[in-house]
VOGU-3710 file (C-alpha; in Angstrom, 3 decimals, decimal comma):
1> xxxxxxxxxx> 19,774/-11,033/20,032  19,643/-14,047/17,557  22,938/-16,601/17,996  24,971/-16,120/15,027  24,280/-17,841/12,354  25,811/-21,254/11,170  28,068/-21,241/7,169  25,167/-22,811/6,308  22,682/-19,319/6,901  25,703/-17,093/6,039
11> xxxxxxxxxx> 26,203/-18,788/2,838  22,250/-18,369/2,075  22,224/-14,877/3,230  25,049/-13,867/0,764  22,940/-14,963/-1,977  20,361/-12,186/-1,251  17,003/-11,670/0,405  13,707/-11,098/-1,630  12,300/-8,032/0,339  8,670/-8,099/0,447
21> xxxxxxxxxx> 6,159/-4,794/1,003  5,422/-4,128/4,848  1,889/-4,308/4,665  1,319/-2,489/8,238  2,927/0,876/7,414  0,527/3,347/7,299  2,235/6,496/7,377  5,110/8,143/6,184  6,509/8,677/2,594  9,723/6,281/3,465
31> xxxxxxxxxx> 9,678/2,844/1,879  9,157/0,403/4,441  10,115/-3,093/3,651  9,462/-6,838/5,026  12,993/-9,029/5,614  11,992/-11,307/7,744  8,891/-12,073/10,108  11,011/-10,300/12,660  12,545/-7,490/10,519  11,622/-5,166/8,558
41> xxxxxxxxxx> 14,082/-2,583/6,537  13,930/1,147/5,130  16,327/3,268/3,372  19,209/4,587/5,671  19,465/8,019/6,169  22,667/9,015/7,707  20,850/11,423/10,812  18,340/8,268/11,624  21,354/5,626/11,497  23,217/7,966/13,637
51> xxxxxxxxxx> 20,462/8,507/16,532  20,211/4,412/16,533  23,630/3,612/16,972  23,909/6,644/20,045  20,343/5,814/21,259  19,803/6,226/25,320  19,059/3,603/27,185  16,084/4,787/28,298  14,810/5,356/25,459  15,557/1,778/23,885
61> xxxxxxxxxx> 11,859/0,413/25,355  10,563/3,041/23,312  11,938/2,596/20,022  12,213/0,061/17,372  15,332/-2,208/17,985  17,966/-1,285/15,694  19,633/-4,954/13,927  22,281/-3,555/11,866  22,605/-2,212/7,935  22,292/-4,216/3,966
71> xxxxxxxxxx> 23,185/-3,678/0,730  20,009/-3,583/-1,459  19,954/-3,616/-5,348  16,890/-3,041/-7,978  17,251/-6,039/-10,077  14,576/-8,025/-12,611  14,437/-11,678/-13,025  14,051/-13,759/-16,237  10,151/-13,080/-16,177  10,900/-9,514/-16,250
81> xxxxxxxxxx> 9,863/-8,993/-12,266  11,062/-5,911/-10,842  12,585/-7,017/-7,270  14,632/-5,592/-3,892  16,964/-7,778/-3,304  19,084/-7,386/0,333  22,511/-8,330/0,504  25,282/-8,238/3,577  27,508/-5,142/3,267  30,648/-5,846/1,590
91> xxxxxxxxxx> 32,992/-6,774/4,601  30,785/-6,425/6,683  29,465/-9,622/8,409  28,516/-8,280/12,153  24,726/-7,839/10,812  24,651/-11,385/10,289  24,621/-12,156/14,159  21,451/-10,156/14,938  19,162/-11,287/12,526  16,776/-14,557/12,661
101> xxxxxxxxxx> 17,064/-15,011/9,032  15,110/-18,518/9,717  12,335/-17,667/7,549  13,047/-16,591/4,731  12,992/-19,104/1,927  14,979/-19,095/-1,295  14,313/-16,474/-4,057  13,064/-18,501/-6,166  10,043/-19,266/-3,561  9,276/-15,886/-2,287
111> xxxxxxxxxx> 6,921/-13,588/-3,216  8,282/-11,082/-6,289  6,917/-7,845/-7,314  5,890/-7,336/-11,276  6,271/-4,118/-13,188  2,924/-5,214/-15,287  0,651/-5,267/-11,754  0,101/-3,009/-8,601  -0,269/-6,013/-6,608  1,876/-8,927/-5,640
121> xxxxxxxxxx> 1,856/-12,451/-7,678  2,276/-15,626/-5,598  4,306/-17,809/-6,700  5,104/-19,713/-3,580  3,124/-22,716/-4,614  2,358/-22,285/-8,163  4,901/-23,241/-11,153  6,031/-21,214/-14,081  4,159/-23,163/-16,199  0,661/-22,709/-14,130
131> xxxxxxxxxx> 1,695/-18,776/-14,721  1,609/-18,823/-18,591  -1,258/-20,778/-19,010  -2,789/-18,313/-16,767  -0,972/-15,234/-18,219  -3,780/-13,803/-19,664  -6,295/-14,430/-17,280  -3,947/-12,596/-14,884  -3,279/-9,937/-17,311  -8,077/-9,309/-17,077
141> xxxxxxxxxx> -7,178/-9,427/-13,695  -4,249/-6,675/-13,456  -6,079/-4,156/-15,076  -9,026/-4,234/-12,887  -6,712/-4,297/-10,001  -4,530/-1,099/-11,551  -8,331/0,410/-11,954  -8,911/-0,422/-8,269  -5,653/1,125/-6,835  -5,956/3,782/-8,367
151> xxxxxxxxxx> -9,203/4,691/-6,782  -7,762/3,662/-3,176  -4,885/6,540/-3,565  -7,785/8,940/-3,471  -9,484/8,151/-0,776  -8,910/9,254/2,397  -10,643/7,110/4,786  -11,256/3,604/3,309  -13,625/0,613/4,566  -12,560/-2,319/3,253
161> xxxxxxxxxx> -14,595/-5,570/3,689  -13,161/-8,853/4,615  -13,722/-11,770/2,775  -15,535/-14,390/5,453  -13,772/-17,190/4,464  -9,881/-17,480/4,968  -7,842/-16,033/8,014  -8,035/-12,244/8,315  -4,355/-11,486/9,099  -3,468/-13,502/5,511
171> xxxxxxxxxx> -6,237/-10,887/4,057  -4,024/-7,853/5,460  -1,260/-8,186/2,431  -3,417/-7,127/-0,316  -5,625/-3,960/0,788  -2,933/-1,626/2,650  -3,498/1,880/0,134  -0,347/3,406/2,158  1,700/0,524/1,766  0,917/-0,025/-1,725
181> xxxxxxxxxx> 1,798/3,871/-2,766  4,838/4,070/-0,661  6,328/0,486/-2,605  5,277/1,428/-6,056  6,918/5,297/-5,385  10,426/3,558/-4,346  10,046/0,328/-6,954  9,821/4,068/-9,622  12,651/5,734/-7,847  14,818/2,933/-7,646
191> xxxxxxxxxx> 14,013/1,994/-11,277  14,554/5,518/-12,510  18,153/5,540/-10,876  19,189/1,876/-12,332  21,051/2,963/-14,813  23,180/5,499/-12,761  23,395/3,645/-9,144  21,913/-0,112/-8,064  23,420/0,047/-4,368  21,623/1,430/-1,789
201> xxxxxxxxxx> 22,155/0,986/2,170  18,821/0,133/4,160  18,862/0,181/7,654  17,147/-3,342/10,148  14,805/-2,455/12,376  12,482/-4,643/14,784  9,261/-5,081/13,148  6,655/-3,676/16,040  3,833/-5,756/14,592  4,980/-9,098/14,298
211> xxxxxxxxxx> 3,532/-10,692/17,926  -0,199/-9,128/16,436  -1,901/-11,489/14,595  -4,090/-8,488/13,246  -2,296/-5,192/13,856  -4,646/-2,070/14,322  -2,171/0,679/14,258  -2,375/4,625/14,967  0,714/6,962/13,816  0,625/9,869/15,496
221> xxxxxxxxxx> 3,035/13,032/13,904  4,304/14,605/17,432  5,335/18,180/18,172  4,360/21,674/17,350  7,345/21,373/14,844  8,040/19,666/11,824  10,646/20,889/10,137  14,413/19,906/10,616  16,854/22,691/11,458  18,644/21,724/7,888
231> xxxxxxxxxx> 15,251/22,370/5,652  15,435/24,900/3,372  12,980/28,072/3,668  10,793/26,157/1,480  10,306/23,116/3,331  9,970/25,198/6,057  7,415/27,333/5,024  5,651/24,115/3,815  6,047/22,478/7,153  4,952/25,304/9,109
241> xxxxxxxxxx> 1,672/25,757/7,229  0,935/22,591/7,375  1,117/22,533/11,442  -0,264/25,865/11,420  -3,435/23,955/9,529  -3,460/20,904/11,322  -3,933/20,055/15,223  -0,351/19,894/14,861  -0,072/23,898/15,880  -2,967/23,819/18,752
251> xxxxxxxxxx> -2,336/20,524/20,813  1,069/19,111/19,257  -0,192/15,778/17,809  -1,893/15,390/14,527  -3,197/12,060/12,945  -0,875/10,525/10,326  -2,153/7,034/9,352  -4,450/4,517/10,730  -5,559/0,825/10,308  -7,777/-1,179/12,151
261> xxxxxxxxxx> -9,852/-4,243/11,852  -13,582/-3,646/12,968  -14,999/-6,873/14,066  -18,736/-5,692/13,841  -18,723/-5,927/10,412  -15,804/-7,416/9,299  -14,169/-4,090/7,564  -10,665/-3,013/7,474  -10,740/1,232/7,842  -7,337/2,964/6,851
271> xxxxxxxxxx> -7,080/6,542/7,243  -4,261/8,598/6,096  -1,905/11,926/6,847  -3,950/13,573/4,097  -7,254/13,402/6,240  -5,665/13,357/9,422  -4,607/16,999/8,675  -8,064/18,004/8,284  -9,130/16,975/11,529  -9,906/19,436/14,363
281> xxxxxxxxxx> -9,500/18,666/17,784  -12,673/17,487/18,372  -12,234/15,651/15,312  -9,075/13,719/16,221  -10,385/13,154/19,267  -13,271/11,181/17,829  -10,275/9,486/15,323  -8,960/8,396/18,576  -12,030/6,462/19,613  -12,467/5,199/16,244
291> xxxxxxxxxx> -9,243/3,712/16,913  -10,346/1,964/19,974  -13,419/1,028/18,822  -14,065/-2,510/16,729  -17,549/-1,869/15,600  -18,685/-3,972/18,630  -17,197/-2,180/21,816  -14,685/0,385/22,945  -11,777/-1,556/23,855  -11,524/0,039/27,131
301> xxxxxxxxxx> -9,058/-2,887/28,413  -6,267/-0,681/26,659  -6,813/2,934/28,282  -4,726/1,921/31,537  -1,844/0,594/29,491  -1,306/2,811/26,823  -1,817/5,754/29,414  0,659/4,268/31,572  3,601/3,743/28,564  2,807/7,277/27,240
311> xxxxxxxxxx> 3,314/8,419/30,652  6,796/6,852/31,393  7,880/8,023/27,683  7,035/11,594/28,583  8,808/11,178/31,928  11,863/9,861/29,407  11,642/13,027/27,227  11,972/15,672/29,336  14,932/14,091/31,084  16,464/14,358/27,212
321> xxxxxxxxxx> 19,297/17,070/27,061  19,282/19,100/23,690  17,092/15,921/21,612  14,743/17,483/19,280  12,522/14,986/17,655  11,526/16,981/14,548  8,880/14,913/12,003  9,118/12,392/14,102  5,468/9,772/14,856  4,472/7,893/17,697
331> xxxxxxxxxx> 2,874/4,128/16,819  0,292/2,523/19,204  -0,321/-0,948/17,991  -2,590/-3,564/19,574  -4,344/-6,979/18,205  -7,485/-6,288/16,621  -8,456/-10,417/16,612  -11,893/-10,598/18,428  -11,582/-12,462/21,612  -12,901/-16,064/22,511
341> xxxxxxxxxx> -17,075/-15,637/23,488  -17,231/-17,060/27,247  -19,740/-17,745/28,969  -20,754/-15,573/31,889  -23,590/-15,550/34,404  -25,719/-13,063/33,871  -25,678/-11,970/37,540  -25,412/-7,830/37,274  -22,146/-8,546/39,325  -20,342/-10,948/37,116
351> xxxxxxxxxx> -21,102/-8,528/34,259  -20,713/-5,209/35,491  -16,848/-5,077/33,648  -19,124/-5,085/30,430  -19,768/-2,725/28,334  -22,996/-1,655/26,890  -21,984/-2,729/23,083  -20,595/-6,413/24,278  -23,822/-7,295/26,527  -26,256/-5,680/23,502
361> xxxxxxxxxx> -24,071/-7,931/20,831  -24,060/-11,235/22,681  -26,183/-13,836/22,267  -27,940/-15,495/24,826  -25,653/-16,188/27,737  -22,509/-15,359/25,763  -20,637/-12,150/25,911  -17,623/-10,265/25,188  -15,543/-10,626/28,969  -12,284/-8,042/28,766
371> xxxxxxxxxx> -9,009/-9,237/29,325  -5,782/-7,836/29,630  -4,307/-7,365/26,070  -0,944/-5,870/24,907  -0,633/-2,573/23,558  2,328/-1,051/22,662  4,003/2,516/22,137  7,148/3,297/20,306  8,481/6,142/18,610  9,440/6,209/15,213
381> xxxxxxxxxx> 11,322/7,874/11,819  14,621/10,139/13,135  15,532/11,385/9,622  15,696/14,870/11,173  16,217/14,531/14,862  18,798/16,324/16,601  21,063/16,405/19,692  24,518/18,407/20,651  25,866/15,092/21,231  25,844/14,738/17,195
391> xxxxxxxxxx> 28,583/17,015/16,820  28,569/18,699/13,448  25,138/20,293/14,053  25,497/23,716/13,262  21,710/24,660/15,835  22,369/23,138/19,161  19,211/22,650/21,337  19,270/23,071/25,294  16,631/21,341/26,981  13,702/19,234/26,630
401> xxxxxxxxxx> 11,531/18,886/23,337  8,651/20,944/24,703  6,374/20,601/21,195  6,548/16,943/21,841  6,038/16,802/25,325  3,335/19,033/25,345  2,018/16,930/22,171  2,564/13,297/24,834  0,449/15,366/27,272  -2,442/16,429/25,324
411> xxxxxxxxxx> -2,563/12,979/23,729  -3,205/11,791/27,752  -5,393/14,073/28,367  -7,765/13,515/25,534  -7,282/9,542/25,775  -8,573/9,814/29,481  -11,131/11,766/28,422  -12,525/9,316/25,907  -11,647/6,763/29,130  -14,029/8,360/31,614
421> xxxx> -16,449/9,710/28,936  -17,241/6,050/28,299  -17,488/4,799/31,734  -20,306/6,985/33,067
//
């Protein structure tokens, strides 16, 4: 937890936050918004708010860490900038002491969101007047871009090349499709309902891929089951057909969004839910390895790790009483950032922990050597989880969530598969 903040951070705070887009969402139809570095926020429904603040605490490890609740408004600035602004709840100052609020700077120096382009203007180090000499420049420049996104909501499975020059995690901001649809549906919503309502509560939640430096990350829809116990018969029917369609039905886990950065060739692929219900299992199976896979080498460093986690959640799950985790996804994230060439002998010994692809893409006496790297696994989105403990739940559960345990244990088996597969 952060120290509580100083009059000085509660007085800037009070003055509201600029939220930006969360480039790294990549599934879902929730808006998912930046705070902070640290913190990200998304629009609090009551069932989700409820299983944070009664979470187990066993199940903590596995889940985002939940930093409290904000005010946020739909507002436009003199230039006519549509923004989401976050604000402390009226009265209600205990969210102040969780949050590192350290980075953010004042509104006037973050990034803002226009309702005349799809993507963000920078205005961080650039003055007003550098804007309307460039205005119409810009204005060439929004079209094509409008042209552009438009073309990237259509596509399923998207290679995106990286520009060689710059840093590739400051890339990341502009070429998320998901993100970019999710922010521009909520920016409509929210403008739609101006007139009628301008407060709306968003919840804080840890944001899982601020220690990457470039996030590749897999959502994973888990269970045989999507549908809440509260949907009507024609979400339900829609829910069901769509698992029914899906590898949702046959192993429990279906692919709902994807990014990673593919060193070989400098691309960014993103695949979608929309795609990701069209797989078969043999088909998400090979989505899987895509996922582990950076156009150079399998990262096979990760297997053992991500195995292990999934393991210990299951173990977690079916000592759950009466949870049922209905629509709810499963992120793996790890760091995509090629690692430091070393030098290694080229003794067969000191290079047996070296895969085909690495030894075939070095150069001379240089090679890709693995090394331990982080992966983590964390369960996400509990708009329509359940539990008896809840109380005014009219369907009370008994035991385990079997459709997403038996969705954890497929996802296992098929990730050791792709493990030994690629060792023989």
């Amino acid at each position: 937890m952060s120290p509580a903040f100083g009059a000085m951070e509660v007085e800037h705070y009070s003055k509201g936050v600029l939220l930006e887009p969360f480039v790294h969402q990549v599934g879902g139809h929730s808006c998912v918004l930046r705070f902070n570095d640290k913190t990200i926020c998304k629009p609090l429904i009551q069932r989700e708010h409820q299983f944070y603040e009664t979470l187990p605490t066993e199940m903590r490890k596995f889940t985002p860490q939940y930093e409290g609740v904000v005010s946020v408004s739909f507002e436009e600035d003199e230039d006519g900038n549509l923004c989401l602004i976050a604000y402390p709840l009226t009265g209600d100052h205990d969210n102040l002491e969780n949050l590192d609020n350290s980075d953010c700077e004042p509104k006037s120096k973050l990034l803002r969101w226009t309702n005349k382009k799809t993507m963000l203007l920078e205005n961080e180090k650039i003055s007003k007047e550098w804007v309307r000499q460039h205005r119409k420049e810009e204005k060439m420049k929004s079209h094509k871009l409008e042209e552009e996104f438009e073309w990237l909501k259509k596509s399923e499975v998207l290679y995106y090349t990286v520009e060689k020059k710059g840093n590739v995690s400051s890339q990341f901001k502009h070429h998320n499709p998901w993100s970019m649809k999710c922010h521009q549906q909520q920016l409509q919503r929210m403008k739609e309902n101006a007139k009628h309502r301008n407060q709306y509560k968003f919840i804080l939640l840890e944001n899982l891929t601020s220690r990457y430096e470039v996030p590749c990350v897999l959502d994973l829809k888990m269970g045989t089951r999507q549908h809440g116990d509260d949907a009507s018969e024609e979400k339900k029917a829609n829910q069901i057909r769509k698992c029914q369609q899906s590898t949702s039905a046959v192993i429990g886990v279906r692919v709902c969004g994807m990014q990673v950065y593919q060193a070989g060739t400098g691309q960014l692929m993103f695949m979608n839910k929309y795609h990701g219900r069209k797989l078969s299992v043999q088909g998400f199976k090979e989505a899987l390895y895509q996922f582990f896979h950076n156009g150079k080498y399998l990262r096979r460093e990760l297997f053992e790790s991500v195995i292990k986690k999934l393991t210990e959640l299951k173990s977690v799950l079916e000592k759950q009483e009466s949870y049922r985790f209905y629509s709810s996804s499963l992120l793996i994230i790890y760091d995509g950032k090629e690692r430091q060439e070393v030098a290694v002998d080229s003794d067969p010994e000191d290079l047996e922990d070296l895969s085909e692809e690495s030894s075939d893409e070095s150069a001379g006496a240089y090679a890709y050597k693995p090394t331990a790297s982080t992966v983590d696994v964390r369960m996400i989105d509990f708009a329509h989880t359940t539990c008896k403990y809840y109380g005014e739940d009219s369907v009370v559960h008994e035991g385990q969530d079997t459709g997403y345990v038996f969705g954890l244990q497929n996802l296992i088996d098929i990730i050791k598969e792709i493990r030994d597969e690629s060792s023989e």
